[in-house]
C-alpha positions, 0 to 999 in steps of 0.5 A, a space after each residue: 340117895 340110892 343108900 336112903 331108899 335102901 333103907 326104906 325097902 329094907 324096913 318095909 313090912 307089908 303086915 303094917 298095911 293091915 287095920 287089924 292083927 292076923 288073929 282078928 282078921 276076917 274075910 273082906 271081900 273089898 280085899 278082891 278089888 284092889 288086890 295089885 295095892 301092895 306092890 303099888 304101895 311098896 313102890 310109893 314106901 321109899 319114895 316123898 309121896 305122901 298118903 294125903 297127896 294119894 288123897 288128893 289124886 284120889 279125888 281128881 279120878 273121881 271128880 273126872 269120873 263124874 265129868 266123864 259120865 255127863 260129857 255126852 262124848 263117845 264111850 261116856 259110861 266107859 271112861 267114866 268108869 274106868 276113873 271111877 276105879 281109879 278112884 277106888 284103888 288110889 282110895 286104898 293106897 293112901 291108908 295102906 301107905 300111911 299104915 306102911 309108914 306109920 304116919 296114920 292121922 285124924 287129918 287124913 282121917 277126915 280127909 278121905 272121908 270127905 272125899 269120899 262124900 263129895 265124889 259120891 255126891 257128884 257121881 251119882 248125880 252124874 250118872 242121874 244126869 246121864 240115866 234122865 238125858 239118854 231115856 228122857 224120863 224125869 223119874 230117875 231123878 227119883 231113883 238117882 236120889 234113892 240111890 244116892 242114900 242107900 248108897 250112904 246108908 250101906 256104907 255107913 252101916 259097914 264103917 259102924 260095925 267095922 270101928 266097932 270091932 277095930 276099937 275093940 282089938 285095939 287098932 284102926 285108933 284114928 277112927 272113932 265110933 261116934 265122931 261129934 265134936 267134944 269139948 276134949 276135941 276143942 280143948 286140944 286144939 286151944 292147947 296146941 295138942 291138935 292141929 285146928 285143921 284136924 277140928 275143922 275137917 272133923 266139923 265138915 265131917 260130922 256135918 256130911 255124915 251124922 245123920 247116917 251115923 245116928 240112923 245107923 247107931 238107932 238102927 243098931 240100939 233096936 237090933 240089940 233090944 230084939 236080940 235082948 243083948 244087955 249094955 254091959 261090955 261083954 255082951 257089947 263085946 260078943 255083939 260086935 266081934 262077930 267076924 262071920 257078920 263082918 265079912 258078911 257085911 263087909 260088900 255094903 261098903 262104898 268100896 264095892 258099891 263103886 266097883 258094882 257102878 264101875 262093872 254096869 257102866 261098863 255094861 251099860 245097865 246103869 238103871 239095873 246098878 240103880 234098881 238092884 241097889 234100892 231093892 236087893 241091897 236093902 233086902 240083904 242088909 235087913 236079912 243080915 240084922 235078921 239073922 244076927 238077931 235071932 243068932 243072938 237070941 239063940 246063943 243066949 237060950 
């Protein structure tokens, strides 16, 4: 055994974590919040843990995170967002570990995205609860709900750009852009080439995300006709590998919308967290497509 995990701290390489090479990279500012991940990560390599169990765990905190917000104990909002963040950080260490591994699938592709949703989903009605019981006013069940989408929406915009650009370089290959079922998809499955979890968790998946994935595509088709990009692969290339609008982008993604969550509840302003998440965060994406667009047009005058 001692010779096994030997073996395995031997041929770990902490530049398999990466979803990109080290020429495409670009500044991630979701990097900073789970900075501790590697050495988690090389502990986990050696050991029978898998990345769909870290998933698993993952979903626990989350789910706890939501409870905790609604218990009405003492410190409610502190625990609360202390299993938020573990959330957060055990939501990386299962697509590092895997990447580490080489064990990446579109099972666990779809698994952490599903997650992902449905501790969403609980969270901010969870912390709507909590804004409605201790003010007494019904009115943030309107902001908890704008929250909520917005919330979806950033993220969504993010993880848009994001696969963009990764299938473009050639890596993060179980990400698709437009993940609807296909006929390819099912014919897979028939054939025992896929496995028919992969199809169903894709169809929950399309079934949670495909209206924020066709507003975001819509969205994104009406910025290239203002920056009068043309649909050949080079323009779509040149659109879509703008590292400095990658890292620019890159804080709408759940990640650090949860980290924003986790550092107001601590502070106990979670109606600021909601405020500020309906208004300067819409205002930001806006203003970074802005500036993208008139970039483009400049670049081609």
């Amino acid at each position: 055994m001692y010779l096994l995990c030997y073996s395995f701290a031997m041929d770990f390489d902490i530049e398999k974590m990466n979803k990109l090479p080290a020429g495409e990279r670009f500044f991630d500012v979701n990097e900073i919040w789970y900075f501790m991940n590697r050495w988690v990560v090389r502990l986990l390599y050696p050991t029978s843990v898998t990345p769909n169990q870290i998933t698993f765990l993952s979903l626990v905190f989350g789910l706890a995170s939501a409870g905790l917000y609604v218990s009405g104990i003492p410190d409610a909002l502190v625990w609360g967002a202390i299993f938020l963040y573990g959330k957060v950080f055990l939501d990386n260490v299962d697509g590092n570990l895997a990447r580490v591994r080489g064990t990446t699938s579109r099972f666990g592709r779809f698994l952490d995205s599903l997650a992902d949703f449905l501790v969403t989903v609980l969270v901010y009605i969870a912390v709507t609860v909590y804004l409605v019981r201790t003010t007494g006013m019904q009115e943030y069940w309107v902001l908890g709900l704008l929250g909520l989408l917005v919330c979806f929406m950033q993220s969504t915009f993010f993880v848009f750009y994001l696969v963009n650009y990764t299938s473009r370089v050639g890596s993060y290959e179980k990400n698709r852009v437009d993940e609807s079922v296909t006929e390819e998809d099912k014919r897979k499955v028939e054939e025992g080439q896929t496995d028919p979890w992969d199809l169903r968790l894709q169809t929950l998946f399309v079934w949670a995300y495909v209206w924020q994935d066709k507003a975001v595509e819509q969205l994104d088709a009406m910025c290239r006709r203002l920056a009068r990009v043309p649909d050949t692969e080079e323009a779509l290339q040149n659109w879509y590998s703008d590292k400095k609008f990658l890292a620019w982008v890159s804080p709408l993604c759940l990640c650090t919308n949860n980290v924003m969550l986790v550092f107001f509840s601590l502070l106990n302003q979670l109606e600021l967290f909601m405020i500020l998440l309906v208004t300067f965060m819409n205002v930001y994406s806006l203003g970074l497509l802005t500036w993208k667009v008139f970039k483009q047009r400049g670049i081609q005058h």
